[in-house]
LOKOLNU-650290 format. One record per residue: x, y, z of N, C-alpha, C, CB in turn. Coordinates in steps of 0.2 Angstrom, whole numbers, plus 5000, padded with zeros to 4 digits. Glycine has a CB too. Layout:
// residues N
XYZXYZXYZXYZ...
***
This chain:
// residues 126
569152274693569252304699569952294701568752284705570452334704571052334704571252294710571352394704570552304716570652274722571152264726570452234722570952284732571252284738571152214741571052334741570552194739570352134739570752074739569852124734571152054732571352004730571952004733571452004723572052064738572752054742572652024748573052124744572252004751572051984756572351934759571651974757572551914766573151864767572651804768573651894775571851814768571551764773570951744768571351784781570751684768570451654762569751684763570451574762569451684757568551734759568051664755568451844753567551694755567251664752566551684749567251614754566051674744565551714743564951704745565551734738564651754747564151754752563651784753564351764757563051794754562351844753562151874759561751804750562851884765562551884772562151984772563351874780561851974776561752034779562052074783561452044781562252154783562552184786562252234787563052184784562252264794562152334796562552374797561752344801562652424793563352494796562952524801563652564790563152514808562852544811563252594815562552514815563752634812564152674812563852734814564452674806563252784809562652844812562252824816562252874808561752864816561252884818560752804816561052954815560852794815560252744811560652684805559652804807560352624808560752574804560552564798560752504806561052544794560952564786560952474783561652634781560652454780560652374778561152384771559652334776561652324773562152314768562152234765562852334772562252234761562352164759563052144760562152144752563352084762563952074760563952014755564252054766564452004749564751984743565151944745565052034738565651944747566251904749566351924756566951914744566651884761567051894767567651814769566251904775567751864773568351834777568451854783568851844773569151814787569051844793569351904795569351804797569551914790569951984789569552054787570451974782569152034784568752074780568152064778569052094776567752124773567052104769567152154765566052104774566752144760566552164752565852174753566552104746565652234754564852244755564552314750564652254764564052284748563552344746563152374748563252334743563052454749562352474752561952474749562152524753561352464754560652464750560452514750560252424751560552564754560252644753560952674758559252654756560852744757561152794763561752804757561352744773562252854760562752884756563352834754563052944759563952874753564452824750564952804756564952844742565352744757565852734761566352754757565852674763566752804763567552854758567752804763567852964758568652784757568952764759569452804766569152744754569752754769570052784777569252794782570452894775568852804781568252784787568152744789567752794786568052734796567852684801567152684801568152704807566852614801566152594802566152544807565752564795565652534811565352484815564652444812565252514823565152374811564852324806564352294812565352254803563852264810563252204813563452164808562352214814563652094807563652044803563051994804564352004803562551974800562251924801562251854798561751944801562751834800562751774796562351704798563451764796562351674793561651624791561751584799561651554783561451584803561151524808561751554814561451414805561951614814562351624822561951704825563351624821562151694830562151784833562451834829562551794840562151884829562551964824563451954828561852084827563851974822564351984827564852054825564951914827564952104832564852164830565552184827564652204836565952204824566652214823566652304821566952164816567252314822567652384818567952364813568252424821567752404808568152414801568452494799567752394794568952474793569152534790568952524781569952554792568852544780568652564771569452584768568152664771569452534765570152504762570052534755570252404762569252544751569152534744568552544743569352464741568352614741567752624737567452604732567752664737566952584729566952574723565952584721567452484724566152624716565652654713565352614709565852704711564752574711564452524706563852554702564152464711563352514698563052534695562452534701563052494689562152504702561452514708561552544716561052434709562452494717562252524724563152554724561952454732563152584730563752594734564152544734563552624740564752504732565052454737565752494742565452384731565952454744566752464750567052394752566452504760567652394751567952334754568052344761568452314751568152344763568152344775568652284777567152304782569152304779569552284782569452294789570252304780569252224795569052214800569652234804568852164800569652304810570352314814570052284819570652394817569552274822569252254830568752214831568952304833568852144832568252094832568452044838568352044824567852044842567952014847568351944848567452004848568651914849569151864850568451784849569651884860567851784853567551734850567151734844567151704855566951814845566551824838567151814830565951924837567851814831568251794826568351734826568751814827568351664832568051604829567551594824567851584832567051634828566551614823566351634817566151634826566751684813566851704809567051644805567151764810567651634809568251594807567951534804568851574813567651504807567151434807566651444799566651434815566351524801565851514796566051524787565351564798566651554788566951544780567651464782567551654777567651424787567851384784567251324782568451364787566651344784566351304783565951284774566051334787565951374773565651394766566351364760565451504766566951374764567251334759567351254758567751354761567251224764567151154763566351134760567451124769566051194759565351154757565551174748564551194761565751224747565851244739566451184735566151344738567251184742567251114739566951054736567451104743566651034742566050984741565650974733565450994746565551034733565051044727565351034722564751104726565951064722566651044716566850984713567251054718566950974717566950894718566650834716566850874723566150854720565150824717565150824708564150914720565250904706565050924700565650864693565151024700566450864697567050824696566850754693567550814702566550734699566150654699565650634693565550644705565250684694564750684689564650664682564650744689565350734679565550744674565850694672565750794673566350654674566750614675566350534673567050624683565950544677565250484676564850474672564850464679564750544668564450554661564750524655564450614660
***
């Protein structure tokens, strides 16, 4: 993938959160792949395709906090084998729910750290 992804100014990390595009009539369940504070990598799980240049209103659910609502734009379509994906560049995120964002991918990084590390030790002690 050529991505628009790998351009990103702000670190991401990978993730199995849930997302609603609640952009229509009716919310559509998305997975998210990777995020950051910048942005998300998400997949549909049903409903049509995200064209790039459209604007969607996200619900993020991420593990152990309140949904946090943002605006995006569709940076990158990308036509998968099972589902729909889009990359989303986040224009509009509330100022605390962008802590919290912030918090929750520096968190996922210092834990995958950890695990690196752990795994470093390990091998090392083998």
């Amino acid at each position: 993938m050529s991505s628009s992804l790998d351009r990103r100014a702000r670190p991401r990390v990978a993730c199995a959160t849930l997302i609603y595009d609640v952009t229509g009539a009716r919310a559509i369940p998305c997975r998210a792949t990777n995020i950051s504070e910048g942005g998300v990598y998400l997949r549909r799980l049903e409903g049509g395709v995200l064209l790039e240049g459209e604007t969607v209103q996200l619900e993020l659910r991420l593990e152990g906090e309140a949904p946090i609502w943002v605006t995006g734009r569709v940076i990158e379509q990308v036509e998968e084998v099972l589902h729909d994906a889009a990359a989303v560049q986040f224009e509009a995120v509330p100022e605390g729910d962008r802590a919290r964002l912030r918090a929750f991918v520096d968190r996922r990084r210092r834990a995958r750290l950890r695990e690196a590390l752990a795994g470093l030790a390990s091998a090392s002690a083998g």
